[in-house]
C-alpha positions as a Markdown table, in Angstrom:
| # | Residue | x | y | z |
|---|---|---|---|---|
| 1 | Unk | 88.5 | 24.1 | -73.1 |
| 2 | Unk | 88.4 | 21.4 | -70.5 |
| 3 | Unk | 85.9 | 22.2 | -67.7 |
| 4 | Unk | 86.3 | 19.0 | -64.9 |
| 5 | Unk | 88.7 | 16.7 | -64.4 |
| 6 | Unk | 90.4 | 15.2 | -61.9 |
| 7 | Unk | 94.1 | 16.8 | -60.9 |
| 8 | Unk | 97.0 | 14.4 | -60.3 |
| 9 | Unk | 99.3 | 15.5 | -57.3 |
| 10 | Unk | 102.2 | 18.2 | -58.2 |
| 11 | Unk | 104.4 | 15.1 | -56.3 |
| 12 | Unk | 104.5 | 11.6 | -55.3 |
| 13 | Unk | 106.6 | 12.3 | -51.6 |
| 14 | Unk | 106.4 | 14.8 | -48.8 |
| 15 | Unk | 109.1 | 15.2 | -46.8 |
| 16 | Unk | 108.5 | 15.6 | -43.2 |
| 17 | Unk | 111.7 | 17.4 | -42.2 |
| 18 | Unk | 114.6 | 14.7 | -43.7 |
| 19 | Unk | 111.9 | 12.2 | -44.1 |
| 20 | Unk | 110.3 | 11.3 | -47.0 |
| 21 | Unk | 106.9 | 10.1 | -47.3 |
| 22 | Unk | 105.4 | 8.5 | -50.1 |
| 23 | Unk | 102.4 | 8.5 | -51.5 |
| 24 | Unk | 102.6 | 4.9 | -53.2 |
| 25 | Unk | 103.5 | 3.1 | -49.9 |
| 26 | Unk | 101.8 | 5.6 | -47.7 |
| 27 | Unk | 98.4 | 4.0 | -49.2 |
| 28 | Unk | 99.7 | 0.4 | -49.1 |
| 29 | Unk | 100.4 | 0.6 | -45.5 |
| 30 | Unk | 96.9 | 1.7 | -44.9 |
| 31 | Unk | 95.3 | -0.8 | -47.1 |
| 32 | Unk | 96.8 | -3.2 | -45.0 |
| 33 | Unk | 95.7 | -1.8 | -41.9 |
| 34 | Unk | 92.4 | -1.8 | -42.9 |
| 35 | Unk | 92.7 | -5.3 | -44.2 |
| 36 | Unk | 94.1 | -6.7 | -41.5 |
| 37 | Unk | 91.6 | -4.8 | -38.7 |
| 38 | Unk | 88.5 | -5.3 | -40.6 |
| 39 | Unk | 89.6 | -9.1 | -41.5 |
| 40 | Unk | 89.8 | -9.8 | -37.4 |
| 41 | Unk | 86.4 | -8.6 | -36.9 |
| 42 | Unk | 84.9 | -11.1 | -39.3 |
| 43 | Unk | 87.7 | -13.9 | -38.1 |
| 44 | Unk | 85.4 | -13.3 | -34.3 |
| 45 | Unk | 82.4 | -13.3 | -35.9 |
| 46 | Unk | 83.1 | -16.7 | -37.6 |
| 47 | Unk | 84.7 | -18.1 | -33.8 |
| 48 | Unk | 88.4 | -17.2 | -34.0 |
| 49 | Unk | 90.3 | -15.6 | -31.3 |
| 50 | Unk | 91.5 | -12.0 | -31.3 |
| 51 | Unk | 94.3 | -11.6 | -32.6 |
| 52 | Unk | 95.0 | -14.4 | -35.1 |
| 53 | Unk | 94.5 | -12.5 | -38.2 |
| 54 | Unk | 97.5 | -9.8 | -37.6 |
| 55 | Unk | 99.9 | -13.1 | -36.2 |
| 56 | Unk | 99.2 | -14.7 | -39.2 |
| 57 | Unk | 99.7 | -11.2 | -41.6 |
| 58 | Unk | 103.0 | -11.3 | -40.2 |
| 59 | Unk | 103.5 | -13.8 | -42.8 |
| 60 | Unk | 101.5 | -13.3 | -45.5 |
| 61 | Unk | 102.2 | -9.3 | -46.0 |
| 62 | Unk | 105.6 | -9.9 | -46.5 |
| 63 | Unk | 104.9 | -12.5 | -48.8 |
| 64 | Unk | 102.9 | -10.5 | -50.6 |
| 65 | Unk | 105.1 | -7.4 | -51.1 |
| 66 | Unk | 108.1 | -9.6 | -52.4 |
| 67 | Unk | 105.5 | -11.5 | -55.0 |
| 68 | Unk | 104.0 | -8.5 | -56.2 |
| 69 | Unk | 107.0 | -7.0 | -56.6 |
| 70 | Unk | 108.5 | -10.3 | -58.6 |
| 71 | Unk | 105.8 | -10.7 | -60.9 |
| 72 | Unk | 105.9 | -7.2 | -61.9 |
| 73 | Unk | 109.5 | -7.2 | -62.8 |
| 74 | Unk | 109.4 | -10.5 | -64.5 |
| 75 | Unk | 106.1 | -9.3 | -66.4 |
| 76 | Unk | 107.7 | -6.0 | -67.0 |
| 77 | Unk | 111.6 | -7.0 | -67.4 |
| 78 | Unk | 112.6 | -4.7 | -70.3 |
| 79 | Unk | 112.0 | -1.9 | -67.8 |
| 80 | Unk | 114.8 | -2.6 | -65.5 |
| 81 | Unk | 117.0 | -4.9 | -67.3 |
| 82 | Unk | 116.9 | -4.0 | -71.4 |
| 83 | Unk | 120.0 | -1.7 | -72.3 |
| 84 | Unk | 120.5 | 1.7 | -70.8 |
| 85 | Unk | 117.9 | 0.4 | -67.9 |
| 86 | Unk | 119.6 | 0.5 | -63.9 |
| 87 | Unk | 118.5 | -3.0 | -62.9 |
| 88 | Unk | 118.9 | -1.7 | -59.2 |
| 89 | Unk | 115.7 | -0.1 | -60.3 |
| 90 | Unk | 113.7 | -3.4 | -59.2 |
| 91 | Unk | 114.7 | -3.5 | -56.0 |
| 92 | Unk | 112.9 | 0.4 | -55.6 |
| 93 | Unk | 109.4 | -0.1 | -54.3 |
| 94 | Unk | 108.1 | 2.8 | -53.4 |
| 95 | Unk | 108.4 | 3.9 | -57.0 |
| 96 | Unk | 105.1 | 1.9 | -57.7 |
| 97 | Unk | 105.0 | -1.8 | -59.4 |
| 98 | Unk | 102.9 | -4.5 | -57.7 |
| 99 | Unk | 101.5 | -7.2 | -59.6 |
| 100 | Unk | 98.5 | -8.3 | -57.8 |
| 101 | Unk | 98.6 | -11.9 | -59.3 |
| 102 | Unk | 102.1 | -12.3 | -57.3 |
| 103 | Unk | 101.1 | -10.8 | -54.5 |
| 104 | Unk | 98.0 | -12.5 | -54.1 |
| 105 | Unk | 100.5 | -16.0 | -54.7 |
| 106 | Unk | 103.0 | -15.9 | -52.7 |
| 107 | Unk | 101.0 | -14.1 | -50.3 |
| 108 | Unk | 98.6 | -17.0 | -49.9 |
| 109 | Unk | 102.4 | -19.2 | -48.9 |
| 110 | Unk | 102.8 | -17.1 | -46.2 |
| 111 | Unk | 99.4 | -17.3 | -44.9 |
| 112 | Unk | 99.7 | -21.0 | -45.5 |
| 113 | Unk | 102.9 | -21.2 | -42.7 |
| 114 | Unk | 101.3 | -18.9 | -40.7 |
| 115 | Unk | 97.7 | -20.9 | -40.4 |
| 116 | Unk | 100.2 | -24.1 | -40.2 |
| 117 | Unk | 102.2 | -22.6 | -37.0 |
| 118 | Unk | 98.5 | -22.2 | -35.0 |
| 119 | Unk | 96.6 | -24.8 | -36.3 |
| 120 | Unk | 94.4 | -22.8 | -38.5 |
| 121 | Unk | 92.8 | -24.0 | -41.8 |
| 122 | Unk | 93.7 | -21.9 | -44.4 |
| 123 | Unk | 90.4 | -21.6 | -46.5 |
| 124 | Unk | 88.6 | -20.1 | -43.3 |
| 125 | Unk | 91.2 | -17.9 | -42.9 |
| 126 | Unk | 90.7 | -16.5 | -46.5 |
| 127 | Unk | 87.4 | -16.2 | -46.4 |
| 128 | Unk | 87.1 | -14.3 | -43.7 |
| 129 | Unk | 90.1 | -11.7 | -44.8 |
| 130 | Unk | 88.6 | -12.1 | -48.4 |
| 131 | Unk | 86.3 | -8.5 | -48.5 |
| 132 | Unk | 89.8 | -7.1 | -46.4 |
| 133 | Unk | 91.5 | -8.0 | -49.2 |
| 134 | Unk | 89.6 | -7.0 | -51.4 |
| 135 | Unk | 89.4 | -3.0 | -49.3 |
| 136 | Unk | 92.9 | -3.0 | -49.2 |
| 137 | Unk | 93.3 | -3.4 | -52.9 |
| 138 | Unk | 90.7 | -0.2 | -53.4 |
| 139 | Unk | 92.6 | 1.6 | -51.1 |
| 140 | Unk | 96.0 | 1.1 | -52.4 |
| 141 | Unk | 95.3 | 1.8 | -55.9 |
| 142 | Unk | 95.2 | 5.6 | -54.7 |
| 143 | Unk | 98.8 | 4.8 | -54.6 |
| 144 | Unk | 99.0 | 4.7 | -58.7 |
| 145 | Unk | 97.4 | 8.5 | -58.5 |
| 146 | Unk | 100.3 | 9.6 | -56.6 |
| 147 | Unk | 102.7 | 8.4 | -59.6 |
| 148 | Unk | 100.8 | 9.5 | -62.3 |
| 149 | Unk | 100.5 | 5.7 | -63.9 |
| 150 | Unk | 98.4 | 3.1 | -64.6 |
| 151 | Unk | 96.0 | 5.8 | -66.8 |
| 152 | Unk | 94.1 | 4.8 | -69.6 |
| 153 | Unk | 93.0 | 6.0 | -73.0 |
| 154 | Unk | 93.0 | 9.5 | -73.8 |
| 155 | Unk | 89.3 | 11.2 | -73.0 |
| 156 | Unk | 87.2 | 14.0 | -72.5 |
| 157 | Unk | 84.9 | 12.8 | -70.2 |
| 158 | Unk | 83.7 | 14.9 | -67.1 |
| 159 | Unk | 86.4 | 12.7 | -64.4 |
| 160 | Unk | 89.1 | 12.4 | -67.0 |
| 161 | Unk | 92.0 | 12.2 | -65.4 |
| 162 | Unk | 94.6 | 14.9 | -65.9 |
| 163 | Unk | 97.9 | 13.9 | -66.8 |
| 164 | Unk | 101.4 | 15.9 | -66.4 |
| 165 | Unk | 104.6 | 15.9 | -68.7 |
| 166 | Unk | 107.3 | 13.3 | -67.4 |
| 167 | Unk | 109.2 | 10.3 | -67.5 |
| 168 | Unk | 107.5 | 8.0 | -70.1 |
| 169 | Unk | 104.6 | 9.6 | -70.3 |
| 170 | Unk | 102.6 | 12.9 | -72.3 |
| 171 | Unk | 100.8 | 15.7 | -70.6 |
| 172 | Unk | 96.8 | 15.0 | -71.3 |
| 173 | Unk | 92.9 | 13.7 | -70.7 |
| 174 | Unk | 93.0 | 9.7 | -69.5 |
| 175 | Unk | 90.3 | 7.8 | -68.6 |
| 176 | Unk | 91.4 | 6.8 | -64.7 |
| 177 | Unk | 91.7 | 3.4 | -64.8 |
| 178 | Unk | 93.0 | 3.4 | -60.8 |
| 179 | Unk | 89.7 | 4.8 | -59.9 |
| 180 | Unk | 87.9 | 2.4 | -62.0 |
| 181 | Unk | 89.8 | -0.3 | -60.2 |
| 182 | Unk | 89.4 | 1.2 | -56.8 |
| 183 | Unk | 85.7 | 1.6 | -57.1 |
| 184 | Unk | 85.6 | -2.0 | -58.2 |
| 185 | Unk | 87.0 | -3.5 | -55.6 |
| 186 | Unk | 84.9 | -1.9 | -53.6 |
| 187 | Unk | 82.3 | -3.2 | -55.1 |
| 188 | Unk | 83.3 | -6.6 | -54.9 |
| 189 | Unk | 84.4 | -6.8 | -51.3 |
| 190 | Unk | 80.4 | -5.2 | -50.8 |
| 191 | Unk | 79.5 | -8.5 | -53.1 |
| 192 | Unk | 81.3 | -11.0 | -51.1 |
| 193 | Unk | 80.0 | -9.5 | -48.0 |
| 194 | Unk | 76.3 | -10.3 | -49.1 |
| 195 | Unk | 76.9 | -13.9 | -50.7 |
| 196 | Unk | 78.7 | -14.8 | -47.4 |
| 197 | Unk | 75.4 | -13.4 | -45.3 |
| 198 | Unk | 73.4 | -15.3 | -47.7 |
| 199 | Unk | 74.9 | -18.2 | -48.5 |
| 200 | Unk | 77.0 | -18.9 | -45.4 |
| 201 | Unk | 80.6 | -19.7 | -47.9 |
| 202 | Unk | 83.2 | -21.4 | -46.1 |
| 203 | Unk | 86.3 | -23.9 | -47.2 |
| 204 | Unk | 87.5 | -21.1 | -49.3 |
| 205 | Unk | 84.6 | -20.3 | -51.2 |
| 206 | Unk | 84.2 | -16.7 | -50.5 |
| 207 | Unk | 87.4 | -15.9 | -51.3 |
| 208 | Unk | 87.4 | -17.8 | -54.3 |
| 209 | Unk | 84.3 | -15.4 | -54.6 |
| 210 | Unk | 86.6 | -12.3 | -54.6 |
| 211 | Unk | 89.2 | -13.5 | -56.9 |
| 212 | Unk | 86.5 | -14.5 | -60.0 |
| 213 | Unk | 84.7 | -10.6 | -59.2 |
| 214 | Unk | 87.7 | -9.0 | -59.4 |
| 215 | Unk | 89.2 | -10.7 | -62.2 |
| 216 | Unk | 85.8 | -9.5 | -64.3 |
| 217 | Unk | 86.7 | -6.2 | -63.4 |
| 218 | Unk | 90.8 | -6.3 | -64.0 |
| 219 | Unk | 89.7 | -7.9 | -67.8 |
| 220 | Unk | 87.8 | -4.9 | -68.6 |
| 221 | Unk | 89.6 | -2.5 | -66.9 |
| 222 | Unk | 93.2 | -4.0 | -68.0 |
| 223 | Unk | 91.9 | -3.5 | -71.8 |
| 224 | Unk | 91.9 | 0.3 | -71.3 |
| 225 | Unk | 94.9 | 0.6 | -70.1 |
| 226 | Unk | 98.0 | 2.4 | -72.3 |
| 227 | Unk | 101.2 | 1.7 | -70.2 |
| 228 | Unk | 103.8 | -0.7 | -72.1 |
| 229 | Unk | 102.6 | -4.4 | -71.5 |
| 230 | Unk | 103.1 | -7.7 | -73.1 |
| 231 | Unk | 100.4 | -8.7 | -75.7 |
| 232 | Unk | 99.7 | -12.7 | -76.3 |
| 233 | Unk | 97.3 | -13.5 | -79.1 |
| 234 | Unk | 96.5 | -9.7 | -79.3 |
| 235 | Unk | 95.4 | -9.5 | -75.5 |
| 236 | Unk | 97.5 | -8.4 | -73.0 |
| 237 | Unk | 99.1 | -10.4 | -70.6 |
| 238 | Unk | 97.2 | -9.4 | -67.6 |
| 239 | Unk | 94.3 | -9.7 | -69.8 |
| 240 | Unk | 94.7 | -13.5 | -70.4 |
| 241 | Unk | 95.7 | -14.1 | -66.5 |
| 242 | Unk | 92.0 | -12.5 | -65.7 |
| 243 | Unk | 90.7 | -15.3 | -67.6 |
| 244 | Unk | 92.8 | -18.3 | -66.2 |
| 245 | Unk | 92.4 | -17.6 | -62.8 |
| 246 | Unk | 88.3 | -16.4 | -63.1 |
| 247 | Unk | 88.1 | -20.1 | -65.0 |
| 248 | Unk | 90.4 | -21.9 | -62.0 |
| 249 | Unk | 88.3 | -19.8 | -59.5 |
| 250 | Unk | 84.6 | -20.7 | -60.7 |
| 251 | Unk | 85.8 | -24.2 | -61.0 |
| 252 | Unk | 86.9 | -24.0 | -57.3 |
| 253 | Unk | 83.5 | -22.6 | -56.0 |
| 254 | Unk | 81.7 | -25.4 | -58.1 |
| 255 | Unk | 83.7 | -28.7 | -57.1 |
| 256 | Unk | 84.3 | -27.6 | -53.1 |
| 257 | Unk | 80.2 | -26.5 | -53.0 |
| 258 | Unk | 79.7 | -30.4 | -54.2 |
| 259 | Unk | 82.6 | -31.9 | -51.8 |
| 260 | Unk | 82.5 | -29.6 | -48.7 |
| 261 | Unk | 79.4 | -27.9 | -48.7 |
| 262 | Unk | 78.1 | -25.5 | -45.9 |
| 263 | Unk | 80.5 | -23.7 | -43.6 |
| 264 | Unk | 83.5 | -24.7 | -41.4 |
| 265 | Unk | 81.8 | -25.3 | -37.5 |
| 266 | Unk | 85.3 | -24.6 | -35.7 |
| 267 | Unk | 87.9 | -22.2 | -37.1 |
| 268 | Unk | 90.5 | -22.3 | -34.2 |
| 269 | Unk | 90.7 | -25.4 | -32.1 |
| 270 | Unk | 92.3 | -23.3 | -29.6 |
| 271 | Unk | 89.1 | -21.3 | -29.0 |
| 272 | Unk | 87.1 | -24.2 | -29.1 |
| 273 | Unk | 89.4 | -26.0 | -26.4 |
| 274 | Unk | 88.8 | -22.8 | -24.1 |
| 275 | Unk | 84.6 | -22.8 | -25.1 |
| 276 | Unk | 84.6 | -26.5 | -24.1 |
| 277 | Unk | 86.3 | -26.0 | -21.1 |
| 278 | Unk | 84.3 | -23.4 | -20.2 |
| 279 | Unk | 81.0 | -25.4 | -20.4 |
| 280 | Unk | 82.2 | -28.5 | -18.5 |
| 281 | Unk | 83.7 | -26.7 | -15.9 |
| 282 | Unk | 80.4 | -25.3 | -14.1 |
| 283 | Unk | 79.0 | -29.1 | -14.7 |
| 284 | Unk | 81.7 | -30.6 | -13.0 |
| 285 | Unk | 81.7 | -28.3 | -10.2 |
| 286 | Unk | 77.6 | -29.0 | -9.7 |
| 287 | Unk | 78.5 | -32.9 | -10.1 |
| 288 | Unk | 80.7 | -32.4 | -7.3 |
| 289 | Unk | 78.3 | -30.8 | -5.0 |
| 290 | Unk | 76.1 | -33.5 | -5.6 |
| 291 | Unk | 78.3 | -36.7 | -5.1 |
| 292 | Unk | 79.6 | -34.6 | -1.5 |
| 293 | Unk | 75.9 | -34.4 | -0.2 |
| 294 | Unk | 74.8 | -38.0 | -1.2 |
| 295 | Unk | 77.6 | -39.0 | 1.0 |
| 296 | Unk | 76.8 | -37.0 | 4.1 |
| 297 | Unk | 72.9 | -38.3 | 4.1 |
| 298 | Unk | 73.5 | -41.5 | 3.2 |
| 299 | Unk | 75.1 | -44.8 | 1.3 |
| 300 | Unk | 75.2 | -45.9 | -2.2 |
| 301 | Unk | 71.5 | -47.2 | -2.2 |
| 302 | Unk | 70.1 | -43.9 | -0.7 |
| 303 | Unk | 69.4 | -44.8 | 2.4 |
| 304 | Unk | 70.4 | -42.9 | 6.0 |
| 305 | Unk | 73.1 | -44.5 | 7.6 |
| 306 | Unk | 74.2 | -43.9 | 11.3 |
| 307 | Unk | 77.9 | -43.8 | 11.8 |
| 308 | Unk | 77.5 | -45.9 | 14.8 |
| 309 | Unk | 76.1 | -48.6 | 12.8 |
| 310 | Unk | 79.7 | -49.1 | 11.9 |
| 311 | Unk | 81.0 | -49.6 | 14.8 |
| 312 | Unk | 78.7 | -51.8 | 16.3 |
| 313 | Unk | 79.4 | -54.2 | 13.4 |
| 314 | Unk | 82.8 | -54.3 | 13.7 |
| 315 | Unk | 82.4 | -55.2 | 17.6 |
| 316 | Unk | 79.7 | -58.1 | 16.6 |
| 317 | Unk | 81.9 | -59.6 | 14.1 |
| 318 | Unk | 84.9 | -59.7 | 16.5 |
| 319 | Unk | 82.5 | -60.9 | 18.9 |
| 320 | Unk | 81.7 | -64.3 | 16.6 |
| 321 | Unk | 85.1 | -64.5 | 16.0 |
| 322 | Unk | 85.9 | -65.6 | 19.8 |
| 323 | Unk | 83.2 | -67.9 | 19.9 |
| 324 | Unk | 84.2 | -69.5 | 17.0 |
């Protein structure tokens, strides 16, 4: 007799009159909310100007949508394009597939244009969305709940996830690998948070930070997993891609600590243009005051001069010039 675990949804959509609202995208839209409104608050608190962090999400979300969506079909080809498979199937979304490898990717492009159109250096950019990231990941993962996938091994444990009869997949116990995941990134964005306090990470360090913590996790938590993947060398795929990019990340934090150490002074020349300005005006203004009196008391060397004296020197001079 099972006595806890934790109920999957009846249904993936709600309709809202003729509108349908799903679960899967319903959490990635507010992951990225909360990415991008936490993300500004630490992009102020690093210098940057209001604002910046949604103008340049403009660019990297959509990015990030089409390369998570492209490295899940290439990854996972056989599901839309092996025989009896409707390879229009790829194109659908909301049915759940992002790779976060490919979203991460091609995500990090569009940031690159965007930082490029304002001026912005991209690894201040990512550190400070880095934790955001890293939110919006734990949130999103909910999505998987709504569609019943991503479980792992069959268990009885007291949060075991329960699983329904359907599509490709048996009525049972699974471990919850999306909660797993969702609790881990949380976990890591709290980690990233601290090091960053502590350590003061810039030129891309801290979010080189998040990657390597979350590609621990994904090893771990990719090895429980059941659903259909590609195996290299006995490890899945996913499995070997933790590795490479933990490897590429640490290597990252160690050479850039050695050849740009500490943080980045100025993150947005723009605001730094406007703080400048700022400071000088009130200077210039006081300089002004001062250059006006010294030339109401008195002449270059200080001393008081009567406005007659002019005159009178003018009339002496044309005086000589007669006699002469």
């Amino acid at each position: 007799m099972d006595i806890a675990y934790i109920p999957s949804p009846s249904t993936g959509v709600l309709h809202l009159g003729p509108l349908p609202l799903r679960g899967y995208a319903f959490c990635i839209i507010i992951g990225v909310f909360v990415a991008v409104w936490y993300g500004n608050k630490r992009w102020i608190a690093r210098g940057g100007k209001a604002g910046t962090v949604a103008d340049i999400a403009v660019w990297a979300v959509p990015f990030g949508l089409v390369g998570g969506r492209l490295y899940h079909v290439i990854t996972d080809y056989q599901l839309y394009f092996s025989e009896g498979e409707n390879w229009v199937d790829a194109f659908k979304i909301w049915e759940g597939g992002l790779g976060i490898w490919g979203a991460i990717a091609l995500g990090a492009v569009g940031a690159w244009i965007g930082c490029r159109r304002r001026g912005i250096p991209l690894p201040a950019w990512a550190d400070a969305l880095a934790p955001a990231v890293a939110f919006a990941q734990a949130i999103g993962r909910w999505g998987n709940w709504f569609n019943q996938e991503l479980y792992g091994k069959p268990t009885d444990l007291p949060w075991a996830l329960k699983i329904t009869e359907g599509t490709n997949r048996e009525a049972g116990l699974y471990h919850p690998t999306f909660l797993y995941e969702s609790l881990w990134c949380v976990g890591v964005a709290v980690l990233v948070i601290w090091a960053d306090r502590r350590f003061k990470l810039g030129h891309g360090r801290a979010f080189a930070l998040y990657v390597a913590a979350y590609c621990v996790g994904r090893g771990w938590i990719e090895y429980m997993r059941v659903d259909e993947a590609h195996h290299v060398l006995g490890l899945r795929l996913n499995v070997w891609t933790s590795i490479v990019v933990f490897v590429l990340a640490v290597t990252y934090i160690v050479i850039s600590s050695r050849v740009r150490p500490g943080r980045e002074e100025i993150v947005e020349p723009e605001t730094a243009k406007v703080a400048k300005s700022e400071v000088a005006k009130p200077a210039a203004e006081a300089g002004g005051d001062d250059s006006a009196a010294d030339g109401s008391e008195g002449g270059s060397d200080g001393t008081a001069q009567d406005p007659a004296d002019g005159d009178e020197k003018t009339d002496a001079d044309a005086e000589s010039a007669k006699k002469g």
